[in-house]
N, C-alpha and C positions, 0 to 999 in steps of 0.2 A: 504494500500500500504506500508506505514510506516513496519508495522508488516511482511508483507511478507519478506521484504529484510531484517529484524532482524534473521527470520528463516531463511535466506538462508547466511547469514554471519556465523550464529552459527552453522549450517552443513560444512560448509568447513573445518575447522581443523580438525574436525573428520575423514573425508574423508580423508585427506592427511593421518592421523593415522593410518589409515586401511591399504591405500595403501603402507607405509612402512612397514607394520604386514607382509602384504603379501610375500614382496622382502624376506625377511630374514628364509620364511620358506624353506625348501628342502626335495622334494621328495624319501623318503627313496629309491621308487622303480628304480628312475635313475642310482640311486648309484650303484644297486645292478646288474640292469642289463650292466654297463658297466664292472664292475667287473666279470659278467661272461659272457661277450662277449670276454674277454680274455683267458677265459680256451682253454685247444687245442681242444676241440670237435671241440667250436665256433667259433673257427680260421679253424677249416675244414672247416666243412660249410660255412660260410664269403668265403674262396676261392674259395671255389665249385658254389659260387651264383656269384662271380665276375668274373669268368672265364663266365661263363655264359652269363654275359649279355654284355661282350665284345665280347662274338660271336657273341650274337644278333646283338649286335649293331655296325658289322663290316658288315654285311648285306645288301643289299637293302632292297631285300623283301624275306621274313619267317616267318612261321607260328608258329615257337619256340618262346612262350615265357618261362620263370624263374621264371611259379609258383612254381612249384616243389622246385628248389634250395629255394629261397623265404621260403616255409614253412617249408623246414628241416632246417633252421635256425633260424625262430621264435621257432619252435617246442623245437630246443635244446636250444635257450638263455633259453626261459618261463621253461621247467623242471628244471634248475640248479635256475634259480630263485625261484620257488617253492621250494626249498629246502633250501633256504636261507634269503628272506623277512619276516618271522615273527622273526627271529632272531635278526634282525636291529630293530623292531619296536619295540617302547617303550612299 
């Protein structure tokens, strides 16, 4: 019994260690894709999908949903990102 609670005292700091490694990393791909959710394509799109789903959602009842908008806007953030994530990474 003695021993078990010596191993689990001597795992705790470590753990708290880890969990600060973790905080301070940052995902290059965030970065990247806010950065080209600003380009004008991505601002088209972005409008084209918000216009969208405030028609939907001015509605009762419609059968329209905003995948279309939806994926011509993933489609252009992910190309401009593909063209710019392995540049950020180390």
């Amino acid at each position: 019994m003695v021993f078990e609670d010596k191993m689990v005292m001597n795992g705790e700091p470590e753990d708290e260690e880890e969990e600060e490694e973790e905080q301070d990393l940052v995902d290059p791909l965030e970065n990247v894709r806010q950065k080209c959710e600003e380009t004008e394509h991505c601002i088209h799109t972005r409008e084209r999908l918000e216009q969208c789903e405030t028609r939907v959602g001015s509605r009762s009842s419609t059968e329209e949903d905003c995948t279309e908008e939806l994926f011509d806007f993933l489609h252009a953030r992910d190309h401009c990102v593909a063209h710019k994530l392995f540049h950020s990474v180390k």
